[in-house]
Every structure is written in C-alpha cells, then in structure tokens.
Biopython code that builds the backbone (N, CA, C, O; Angstrom):
import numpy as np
from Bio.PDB.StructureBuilder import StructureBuilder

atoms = [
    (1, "UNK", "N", (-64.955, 9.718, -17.752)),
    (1, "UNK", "CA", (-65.651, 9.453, -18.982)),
    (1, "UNK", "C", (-64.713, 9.787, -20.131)),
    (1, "UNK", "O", (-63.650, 10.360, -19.891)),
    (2, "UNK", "N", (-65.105, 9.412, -21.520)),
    (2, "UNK", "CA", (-64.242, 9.735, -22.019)),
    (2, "UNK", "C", (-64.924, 10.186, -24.031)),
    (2, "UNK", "O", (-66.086, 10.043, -24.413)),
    (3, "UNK", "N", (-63.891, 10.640, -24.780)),
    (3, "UNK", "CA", (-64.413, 10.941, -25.639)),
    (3, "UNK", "C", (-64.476, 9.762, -26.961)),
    (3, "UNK", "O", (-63.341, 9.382, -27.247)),
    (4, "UNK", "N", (-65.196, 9.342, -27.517)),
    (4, "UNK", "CA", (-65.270, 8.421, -28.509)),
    (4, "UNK", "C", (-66.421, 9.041, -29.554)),
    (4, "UNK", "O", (-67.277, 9.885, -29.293)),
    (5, "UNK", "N", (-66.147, 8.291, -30.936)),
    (5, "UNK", "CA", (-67.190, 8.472, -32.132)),
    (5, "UNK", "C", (-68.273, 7.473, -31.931)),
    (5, "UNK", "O", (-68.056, 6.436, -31.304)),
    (6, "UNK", "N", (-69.276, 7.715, -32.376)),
    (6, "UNK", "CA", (-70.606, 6.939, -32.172)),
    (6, "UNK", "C", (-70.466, 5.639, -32.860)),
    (6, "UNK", "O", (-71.171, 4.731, -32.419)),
    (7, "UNK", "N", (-69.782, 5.410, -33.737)),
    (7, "UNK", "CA", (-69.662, 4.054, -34.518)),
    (7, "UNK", "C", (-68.289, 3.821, -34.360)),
    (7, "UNK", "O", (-67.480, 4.734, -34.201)),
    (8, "UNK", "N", (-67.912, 2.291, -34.409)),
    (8, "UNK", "CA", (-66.265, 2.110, -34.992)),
    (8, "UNK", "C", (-66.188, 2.036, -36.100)),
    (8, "UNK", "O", (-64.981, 2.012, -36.340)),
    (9, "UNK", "N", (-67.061, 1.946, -37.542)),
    (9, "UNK", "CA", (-67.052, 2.080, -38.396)),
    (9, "UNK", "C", (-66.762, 3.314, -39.071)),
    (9, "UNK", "O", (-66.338, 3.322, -40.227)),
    (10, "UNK", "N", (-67.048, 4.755, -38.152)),
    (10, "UNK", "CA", (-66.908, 6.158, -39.017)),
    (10, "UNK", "C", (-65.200, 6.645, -38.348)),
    (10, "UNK", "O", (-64.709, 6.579, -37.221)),
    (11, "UNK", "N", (-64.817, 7.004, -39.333)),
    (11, "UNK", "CA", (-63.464, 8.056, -38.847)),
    (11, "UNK", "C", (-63.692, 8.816, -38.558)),
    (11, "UNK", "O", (-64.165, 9.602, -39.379)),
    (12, "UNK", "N", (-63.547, 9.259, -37.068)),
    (12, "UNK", "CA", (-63.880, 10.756, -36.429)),
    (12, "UNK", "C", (-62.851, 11.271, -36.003)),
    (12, "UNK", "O", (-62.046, 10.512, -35.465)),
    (13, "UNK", "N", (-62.516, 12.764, -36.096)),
    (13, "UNK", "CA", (-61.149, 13.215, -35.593)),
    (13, "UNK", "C", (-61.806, 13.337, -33.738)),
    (13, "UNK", "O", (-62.745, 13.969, -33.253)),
    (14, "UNK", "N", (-60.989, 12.596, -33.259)),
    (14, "UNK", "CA", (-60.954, 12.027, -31.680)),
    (14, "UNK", "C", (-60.240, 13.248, -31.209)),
    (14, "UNK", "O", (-60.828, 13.968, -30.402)),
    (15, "UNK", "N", (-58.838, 13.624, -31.685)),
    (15, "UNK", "CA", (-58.976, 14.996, -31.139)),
    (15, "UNK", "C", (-59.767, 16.029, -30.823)),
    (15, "UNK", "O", (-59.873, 16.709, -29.802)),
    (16, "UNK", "N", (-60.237, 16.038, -31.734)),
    (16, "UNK", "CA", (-61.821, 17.232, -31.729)),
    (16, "UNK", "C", (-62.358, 16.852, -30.249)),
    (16, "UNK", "O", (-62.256, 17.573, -29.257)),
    (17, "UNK", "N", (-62.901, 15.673, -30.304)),
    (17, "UNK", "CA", (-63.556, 14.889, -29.135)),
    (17, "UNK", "C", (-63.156, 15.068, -28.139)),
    (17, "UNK", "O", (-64.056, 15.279, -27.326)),
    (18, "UNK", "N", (-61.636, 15.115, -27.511)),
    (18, "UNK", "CA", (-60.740, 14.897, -26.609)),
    (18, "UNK", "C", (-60.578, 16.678, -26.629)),
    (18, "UNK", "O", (-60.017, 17.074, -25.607)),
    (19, "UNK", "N", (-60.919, 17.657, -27.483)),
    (19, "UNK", "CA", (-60.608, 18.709, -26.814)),
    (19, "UNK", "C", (-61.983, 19.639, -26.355)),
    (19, "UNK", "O", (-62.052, 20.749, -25.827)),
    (20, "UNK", "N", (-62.842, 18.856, -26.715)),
    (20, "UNK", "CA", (-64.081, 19.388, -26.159)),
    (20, "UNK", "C", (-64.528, 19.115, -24.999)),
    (20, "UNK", "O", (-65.035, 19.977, -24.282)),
    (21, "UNK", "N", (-64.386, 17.732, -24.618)),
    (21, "UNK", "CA", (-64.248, 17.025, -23.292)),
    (21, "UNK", "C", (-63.360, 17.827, -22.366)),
    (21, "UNK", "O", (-63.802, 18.006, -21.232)),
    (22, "UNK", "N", (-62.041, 18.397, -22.702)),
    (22, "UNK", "CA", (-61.212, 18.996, -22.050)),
    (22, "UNK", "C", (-61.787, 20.624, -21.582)),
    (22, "UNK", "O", (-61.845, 21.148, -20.470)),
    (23, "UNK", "N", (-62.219, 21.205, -23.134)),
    (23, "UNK", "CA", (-63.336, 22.349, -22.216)),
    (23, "UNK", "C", (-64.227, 22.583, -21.353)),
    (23, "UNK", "O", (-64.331, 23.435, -20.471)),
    (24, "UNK", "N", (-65.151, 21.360, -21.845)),
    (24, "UNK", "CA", (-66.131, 20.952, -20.308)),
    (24, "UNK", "C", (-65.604, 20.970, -18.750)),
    (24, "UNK", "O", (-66.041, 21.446, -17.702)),
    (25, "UNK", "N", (-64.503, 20.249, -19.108)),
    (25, "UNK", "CA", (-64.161, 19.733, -17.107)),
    (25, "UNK", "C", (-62.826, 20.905, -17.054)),
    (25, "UNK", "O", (-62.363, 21.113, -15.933)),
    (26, "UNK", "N", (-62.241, 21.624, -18.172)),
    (26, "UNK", "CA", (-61.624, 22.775, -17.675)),
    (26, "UNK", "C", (-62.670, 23.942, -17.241)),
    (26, "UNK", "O", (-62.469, 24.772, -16.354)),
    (27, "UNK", "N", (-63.520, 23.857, -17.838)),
    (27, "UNK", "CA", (-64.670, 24.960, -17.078)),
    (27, "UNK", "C", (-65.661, 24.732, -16.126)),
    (27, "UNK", "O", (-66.376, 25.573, -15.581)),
    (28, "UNK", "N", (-65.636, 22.909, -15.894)),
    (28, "UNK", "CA", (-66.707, 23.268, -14.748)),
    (28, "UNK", "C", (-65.221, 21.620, -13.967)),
    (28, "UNK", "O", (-65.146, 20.430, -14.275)),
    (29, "UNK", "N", (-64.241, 22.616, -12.798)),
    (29, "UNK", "CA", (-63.790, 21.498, -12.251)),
    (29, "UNK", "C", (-64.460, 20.738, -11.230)),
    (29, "UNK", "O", (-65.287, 21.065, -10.379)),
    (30, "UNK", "N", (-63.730, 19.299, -11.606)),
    (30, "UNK", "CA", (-64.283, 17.888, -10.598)),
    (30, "UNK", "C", (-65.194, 17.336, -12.100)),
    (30, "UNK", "O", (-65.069, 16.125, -12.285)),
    (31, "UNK", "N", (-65.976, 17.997, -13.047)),
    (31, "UNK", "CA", (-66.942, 17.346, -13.634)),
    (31, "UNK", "C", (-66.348, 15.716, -14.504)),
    (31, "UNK", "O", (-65.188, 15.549, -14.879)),
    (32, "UNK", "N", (-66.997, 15.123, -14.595)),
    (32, "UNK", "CA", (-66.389, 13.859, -15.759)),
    (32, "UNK", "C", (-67.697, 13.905, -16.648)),
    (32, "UNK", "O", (-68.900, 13.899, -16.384)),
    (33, "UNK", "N", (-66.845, 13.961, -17.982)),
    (33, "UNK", "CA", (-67.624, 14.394, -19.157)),
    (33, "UNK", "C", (-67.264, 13.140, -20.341)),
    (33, "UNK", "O", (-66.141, 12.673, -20.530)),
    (34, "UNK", "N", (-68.449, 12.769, -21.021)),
    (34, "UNK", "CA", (-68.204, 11.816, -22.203)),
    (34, "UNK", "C", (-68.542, 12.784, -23.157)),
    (34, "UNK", "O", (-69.404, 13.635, -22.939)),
    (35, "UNK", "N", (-67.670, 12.668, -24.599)),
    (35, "UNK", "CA", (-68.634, 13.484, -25.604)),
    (35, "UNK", "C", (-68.556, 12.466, -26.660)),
    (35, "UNK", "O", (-67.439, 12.106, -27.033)),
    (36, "UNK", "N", (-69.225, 12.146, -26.993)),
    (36, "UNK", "CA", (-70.043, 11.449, -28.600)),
    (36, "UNK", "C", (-70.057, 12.215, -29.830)),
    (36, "UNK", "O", (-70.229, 13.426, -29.696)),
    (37, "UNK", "N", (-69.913, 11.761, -30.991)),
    (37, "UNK", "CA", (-69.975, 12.145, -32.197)),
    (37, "UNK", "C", (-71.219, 11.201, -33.125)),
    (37, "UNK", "O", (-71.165, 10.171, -33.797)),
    (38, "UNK", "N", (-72.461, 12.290, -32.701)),
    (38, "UNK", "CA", (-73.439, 11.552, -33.255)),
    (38, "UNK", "C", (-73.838, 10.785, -34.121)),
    (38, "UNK", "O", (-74.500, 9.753, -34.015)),
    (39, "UNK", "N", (-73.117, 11.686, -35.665)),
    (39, "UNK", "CA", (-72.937, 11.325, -36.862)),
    (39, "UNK", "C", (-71.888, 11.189, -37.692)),
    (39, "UNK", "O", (-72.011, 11.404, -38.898)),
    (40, "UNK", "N", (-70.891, 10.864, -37.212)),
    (40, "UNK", "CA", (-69.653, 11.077, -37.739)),
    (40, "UNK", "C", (-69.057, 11.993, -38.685)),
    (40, "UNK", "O", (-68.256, 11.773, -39.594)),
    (41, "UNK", "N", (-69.783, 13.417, -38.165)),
    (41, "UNK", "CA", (-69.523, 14.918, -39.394)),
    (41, "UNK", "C", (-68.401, 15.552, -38.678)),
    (41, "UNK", "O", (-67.717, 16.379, -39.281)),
    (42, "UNK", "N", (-68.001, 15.080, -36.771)),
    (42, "UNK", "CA", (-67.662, 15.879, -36.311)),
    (42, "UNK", "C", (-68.233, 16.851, -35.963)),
    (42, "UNK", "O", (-67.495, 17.666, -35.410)),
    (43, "UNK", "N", (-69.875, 17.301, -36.097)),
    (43, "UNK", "CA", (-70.215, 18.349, -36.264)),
    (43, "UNK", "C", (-71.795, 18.696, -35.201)),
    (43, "UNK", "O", (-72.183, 19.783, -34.774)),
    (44, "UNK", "N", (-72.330, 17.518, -35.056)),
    (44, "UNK", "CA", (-73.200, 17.162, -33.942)),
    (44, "UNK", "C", (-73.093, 16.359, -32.911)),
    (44, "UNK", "O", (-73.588, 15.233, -32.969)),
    (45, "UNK", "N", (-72.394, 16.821, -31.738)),
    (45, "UNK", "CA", (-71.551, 16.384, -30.891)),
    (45, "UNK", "C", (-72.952, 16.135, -29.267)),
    (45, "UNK", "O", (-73.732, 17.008, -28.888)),
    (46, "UNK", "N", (-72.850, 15.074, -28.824)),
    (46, "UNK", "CA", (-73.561, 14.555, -27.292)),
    (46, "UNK", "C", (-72.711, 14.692, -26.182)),
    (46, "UNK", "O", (-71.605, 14.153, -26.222)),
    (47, "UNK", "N", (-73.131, 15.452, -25.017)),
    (47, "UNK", "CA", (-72.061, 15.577, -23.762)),
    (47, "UNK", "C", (-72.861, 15.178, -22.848)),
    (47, "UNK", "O", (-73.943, 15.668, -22.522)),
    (48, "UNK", "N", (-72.115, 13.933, -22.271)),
    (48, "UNK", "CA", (-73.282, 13.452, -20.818)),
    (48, "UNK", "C", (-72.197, 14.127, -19.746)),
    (48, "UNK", "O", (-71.030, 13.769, -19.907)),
    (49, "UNK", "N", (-72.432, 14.945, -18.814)),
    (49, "UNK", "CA", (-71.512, 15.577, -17.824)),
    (49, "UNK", "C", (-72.218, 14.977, -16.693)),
    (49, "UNK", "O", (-73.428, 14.784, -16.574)),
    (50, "UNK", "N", (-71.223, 14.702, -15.845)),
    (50, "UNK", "CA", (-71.430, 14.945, -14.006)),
    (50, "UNK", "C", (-70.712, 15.981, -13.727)),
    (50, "UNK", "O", (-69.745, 16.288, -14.424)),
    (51, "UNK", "N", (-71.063, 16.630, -12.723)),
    (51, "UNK", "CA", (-70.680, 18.286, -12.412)),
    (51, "UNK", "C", (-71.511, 18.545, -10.964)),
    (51, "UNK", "O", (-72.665, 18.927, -10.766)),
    (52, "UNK", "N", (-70.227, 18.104, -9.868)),
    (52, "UNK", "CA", (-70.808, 18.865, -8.385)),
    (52, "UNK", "C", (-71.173, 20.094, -8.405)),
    (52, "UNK", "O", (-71.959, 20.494, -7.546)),
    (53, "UNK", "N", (-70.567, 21.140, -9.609)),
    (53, "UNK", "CA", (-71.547, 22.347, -9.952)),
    (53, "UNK", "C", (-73.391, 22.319, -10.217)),
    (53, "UNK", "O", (-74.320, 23.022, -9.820)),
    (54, "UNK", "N", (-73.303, 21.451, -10.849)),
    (54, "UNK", "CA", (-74.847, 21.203, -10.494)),
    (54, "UNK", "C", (-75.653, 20.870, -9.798)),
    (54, "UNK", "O", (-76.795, 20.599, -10.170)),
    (55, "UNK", "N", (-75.340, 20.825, -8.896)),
    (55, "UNK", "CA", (-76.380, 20.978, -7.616)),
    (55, "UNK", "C", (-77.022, 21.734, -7.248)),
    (55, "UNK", "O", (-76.325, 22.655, -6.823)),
    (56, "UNK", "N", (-78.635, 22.045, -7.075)),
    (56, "UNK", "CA", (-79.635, 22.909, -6.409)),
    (56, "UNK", "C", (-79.835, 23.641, -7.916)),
    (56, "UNK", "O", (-81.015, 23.986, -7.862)),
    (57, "UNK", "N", (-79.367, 24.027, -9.110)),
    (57, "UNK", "CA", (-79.803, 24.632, -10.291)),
    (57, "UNK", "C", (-80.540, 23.681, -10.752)),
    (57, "UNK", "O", (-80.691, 22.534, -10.331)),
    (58, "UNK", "N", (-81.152, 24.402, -11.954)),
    (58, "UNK", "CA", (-82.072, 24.295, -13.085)),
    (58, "UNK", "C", (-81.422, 23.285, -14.235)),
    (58, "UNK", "O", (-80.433, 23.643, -14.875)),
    (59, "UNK", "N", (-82.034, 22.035, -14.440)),
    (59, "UNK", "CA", (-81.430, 21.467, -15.868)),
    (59, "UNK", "C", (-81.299, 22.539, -17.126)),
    (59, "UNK", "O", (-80.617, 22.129, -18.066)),
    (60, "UNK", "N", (-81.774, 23.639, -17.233)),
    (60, "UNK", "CA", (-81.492, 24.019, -17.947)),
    (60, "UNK", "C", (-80.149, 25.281, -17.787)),
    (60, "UNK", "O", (-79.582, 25.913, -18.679)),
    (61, "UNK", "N", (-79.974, 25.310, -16.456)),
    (61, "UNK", "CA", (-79.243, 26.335, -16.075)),
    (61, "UNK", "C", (-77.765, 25.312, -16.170)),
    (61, "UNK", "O", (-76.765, 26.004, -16.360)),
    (62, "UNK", "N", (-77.602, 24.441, -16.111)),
    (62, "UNK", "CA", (-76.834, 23.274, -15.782)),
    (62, "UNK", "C", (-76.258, 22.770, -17.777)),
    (62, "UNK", "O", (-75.228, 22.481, -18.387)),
    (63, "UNK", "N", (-77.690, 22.941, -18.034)),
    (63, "UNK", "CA", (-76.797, 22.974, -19.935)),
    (63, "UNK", "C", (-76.387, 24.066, -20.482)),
    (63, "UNK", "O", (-75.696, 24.041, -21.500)),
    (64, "UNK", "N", (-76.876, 25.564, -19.684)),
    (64, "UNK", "CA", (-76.149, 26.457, -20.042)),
    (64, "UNK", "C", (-74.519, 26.593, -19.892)),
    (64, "UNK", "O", (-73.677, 27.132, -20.611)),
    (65, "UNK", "N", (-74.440, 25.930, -18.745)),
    (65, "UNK", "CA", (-73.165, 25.936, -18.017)),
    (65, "UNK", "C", (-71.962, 25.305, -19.281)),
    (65, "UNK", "O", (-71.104, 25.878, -19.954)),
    (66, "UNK", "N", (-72.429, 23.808, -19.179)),
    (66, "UNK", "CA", (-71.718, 23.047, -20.658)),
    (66, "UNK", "C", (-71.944, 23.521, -22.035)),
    (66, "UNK", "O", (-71.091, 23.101, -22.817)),
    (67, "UNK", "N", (-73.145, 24.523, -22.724)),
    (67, "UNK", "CA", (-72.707, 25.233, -23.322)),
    (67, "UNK", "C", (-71.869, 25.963, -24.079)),
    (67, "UNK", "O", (-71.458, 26.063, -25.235)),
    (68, "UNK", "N", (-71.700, 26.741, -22.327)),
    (68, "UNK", "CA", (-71.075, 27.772, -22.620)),
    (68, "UNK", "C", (-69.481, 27.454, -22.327)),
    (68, "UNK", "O", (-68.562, 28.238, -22.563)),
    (69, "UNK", "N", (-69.373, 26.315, -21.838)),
    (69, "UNK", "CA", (-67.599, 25.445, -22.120)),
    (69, "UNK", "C", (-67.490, 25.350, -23.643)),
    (69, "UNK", "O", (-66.303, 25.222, -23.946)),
    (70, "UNK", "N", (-68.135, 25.363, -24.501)),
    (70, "UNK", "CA", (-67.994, 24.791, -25.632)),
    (70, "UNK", "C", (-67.947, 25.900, -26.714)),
    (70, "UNK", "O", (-67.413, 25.772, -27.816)),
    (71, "UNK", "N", (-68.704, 27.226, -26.157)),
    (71, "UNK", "CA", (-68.958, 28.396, -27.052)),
    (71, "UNK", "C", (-68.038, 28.471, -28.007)),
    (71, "UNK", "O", (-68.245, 28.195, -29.189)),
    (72, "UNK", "N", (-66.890, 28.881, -27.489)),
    (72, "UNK", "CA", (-65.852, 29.186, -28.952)),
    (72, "UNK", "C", (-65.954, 28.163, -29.886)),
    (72, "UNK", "O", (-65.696, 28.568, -31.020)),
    (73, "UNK", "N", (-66.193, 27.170, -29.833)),
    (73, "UNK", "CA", (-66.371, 26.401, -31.165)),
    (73, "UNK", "C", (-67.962, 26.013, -31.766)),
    (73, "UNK", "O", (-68.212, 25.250, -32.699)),
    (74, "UNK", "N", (-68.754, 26.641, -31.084)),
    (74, "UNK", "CA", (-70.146, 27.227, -31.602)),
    (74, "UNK", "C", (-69.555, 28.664, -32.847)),
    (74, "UNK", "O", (-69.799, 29.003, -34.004)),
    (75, "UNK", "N", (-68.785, 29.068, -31.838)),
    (75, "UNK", "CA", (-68.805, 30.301, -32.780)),
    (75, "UNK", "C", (-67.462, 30.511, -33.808)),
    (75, "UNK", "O", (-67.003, 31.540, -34.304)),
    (76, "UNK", "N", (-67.084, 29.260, -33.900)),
    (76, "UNK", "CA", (-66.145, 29.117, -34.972)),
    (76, "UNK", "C", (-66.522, 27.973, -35.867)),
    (76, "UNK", "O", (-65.718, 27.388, -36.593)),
    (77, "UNK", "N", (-67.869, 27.678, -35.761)),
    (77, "UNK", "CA", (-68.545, 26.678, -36.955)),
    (77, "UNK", "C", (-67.980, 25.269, -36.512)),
    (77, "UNK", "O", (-68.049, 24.321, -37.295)),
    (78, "UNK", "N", (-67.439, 25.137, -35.299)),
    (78, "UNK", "CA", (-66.878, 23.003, -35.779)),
    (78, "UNK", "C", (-67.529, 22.626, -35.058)),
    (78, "UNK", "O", (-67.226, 21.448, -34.864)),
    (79, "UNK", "N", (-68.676, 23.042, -34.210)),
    (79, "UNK", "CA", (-69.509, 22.795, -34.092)),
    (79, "UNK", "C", (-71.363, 23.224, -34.118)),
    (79, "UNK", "O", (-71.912, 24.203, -33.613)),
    (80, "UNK", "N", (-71.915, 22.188, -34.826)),
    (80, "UNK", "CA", (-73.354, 22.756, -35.077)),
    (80, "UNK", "C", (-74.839, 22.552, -34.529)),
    (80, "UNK", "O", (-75.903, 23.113, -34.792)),
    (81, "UNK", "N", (-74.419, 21.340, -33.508)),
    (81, "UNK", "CA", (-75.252, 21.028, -32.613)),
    (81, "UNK", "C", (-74.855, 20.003, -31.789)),
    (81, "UNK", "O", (-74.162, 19.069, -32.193)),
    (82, "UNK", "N", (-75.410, 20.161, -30.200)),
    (82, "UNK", "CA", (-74.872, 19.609, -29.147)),
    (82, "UNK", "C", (-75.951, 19.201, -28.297)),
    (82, "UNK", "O", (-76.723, 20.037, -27.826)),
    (83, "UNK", "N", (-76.046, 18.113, -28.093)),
    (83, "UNK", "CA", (-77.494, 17.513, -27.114)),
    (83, "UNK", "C", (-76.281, 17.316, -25.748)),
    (83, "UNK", "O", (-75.066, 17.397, -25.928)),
    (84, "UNK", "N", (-76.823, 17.095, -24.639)),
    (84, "UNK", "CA", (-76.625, 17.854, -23.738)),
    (84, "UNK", "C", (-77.006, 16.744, -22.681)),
    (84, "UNK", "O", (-78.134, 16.415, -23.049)),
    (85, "UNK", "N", (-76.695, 15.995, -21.588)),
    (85, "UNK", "CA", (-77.474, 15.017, -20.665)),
    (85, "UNK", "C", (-76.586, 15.162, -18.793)),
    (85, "UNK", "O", (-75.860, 14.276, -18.343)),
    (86, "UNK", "N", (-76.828, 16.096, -18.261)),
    (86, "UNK", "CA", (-76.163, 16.115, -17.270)),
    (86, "UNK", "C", (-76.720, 15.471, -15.622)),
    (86, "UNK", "O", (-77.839, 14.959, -15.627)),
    (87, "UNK", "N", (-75.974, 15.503, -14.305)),
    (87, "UNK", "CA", (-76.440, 14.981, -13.420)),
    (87, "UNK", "C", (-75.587, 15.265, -12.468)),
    (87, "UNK", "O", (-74.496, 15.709, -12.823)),
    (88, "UNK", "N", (-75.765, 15.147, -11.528)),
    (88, "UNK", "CA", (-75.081, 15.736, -10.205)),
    (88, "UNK", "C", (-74.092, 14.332, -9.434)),
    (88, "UNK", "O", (-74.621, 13.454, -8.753)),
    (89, "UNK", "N", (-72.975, 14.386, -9.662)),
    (89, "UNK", "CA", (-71.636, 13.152, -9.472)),
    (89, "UNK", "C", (-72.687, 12.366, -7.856)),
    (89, "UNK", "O", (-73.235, 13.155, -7.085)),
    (90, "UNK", "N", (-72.788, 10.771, -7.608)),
    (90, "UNK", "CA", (-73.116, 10.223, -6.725)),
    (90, "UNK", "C", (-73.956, 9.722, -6.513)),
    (90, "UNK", "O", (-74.090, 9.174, -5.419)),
]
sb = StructureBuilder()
sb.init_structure("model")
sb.init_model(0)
sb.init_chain("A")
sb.init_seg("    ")
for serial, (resi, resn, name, xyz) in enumerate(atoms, 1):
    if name == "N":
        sb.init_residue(resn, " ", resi, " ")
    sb.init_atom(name, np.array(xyz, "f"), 0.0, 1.0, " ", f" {name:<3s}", serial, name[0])
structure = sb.get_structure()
C-alpha cells in the first residue's frame, strides 16, 4: 500500500505520508499500510493496515497497536487526528 494525499489538487508534504507509513510496518512487521491525508493540513491523517499481528485481538486492541506506531508524532503536534481501518492480510 502506499502513502498519497486525498486530492491531486491539495499539496501535501508526501514525506510526512511516506514516514508514517514507514512507522506503521516498522512497528508491526509483514503489515502493508496506506496512509491518506484527509484534508490536506497534513494534520488528519487515515491508515488502512493489514497486519498478521492482528489476528485473534480486539479491533480495538489492533488500533491501539497502529496508534501507538505513530505516537511520537501525536506527541509532537504533526499530527492531530488519525482514523484508523485495519484487517488481518488474506
């Protein structure tokens, strides 16, 4: 999967995108992760993950997981909200 902005019309820094994606599947390996830029602020970001880690848990135990890949930039403000859509690879 991969990282893109929600419109081709908005300029989104794709890096941003491409390094959040990279936290996801560096913290949960095997996963393939898309992340979206809802609104083009950079700042309300969508992660659809597959993750053989998720198997037999809780959807909500399963968005904790991607979360908490993402924390440090919860807690450095560049990001301010993250919707979340995961599923088990197959």
């Amino acid at each position: 999967m991969k990282a893109r902005a929600a419109s081709p019309d908005v300029l989104v820094d794709l890096g941003g995108l491409a390094e959040l994606k990279g936290m996801i599947e560096a913290a949960l390996p095997g996963a393939e992760a898309e992340v979206i830029d809802e609104t083009g602020t950079g700042d309300h970001i969508r992660a659809t993950v597959a993750a053989p880690q998720f198997e037999g848990i809780s959807r909500i135990d399963q968005h904790r997981l991607v979360k908490a890949a993402v924390k440090k930039r919860f807690d450095d403000g560049t990001i301010h909200a993250l919707s979340v859509k995961t599923s088990v690879p197959g």
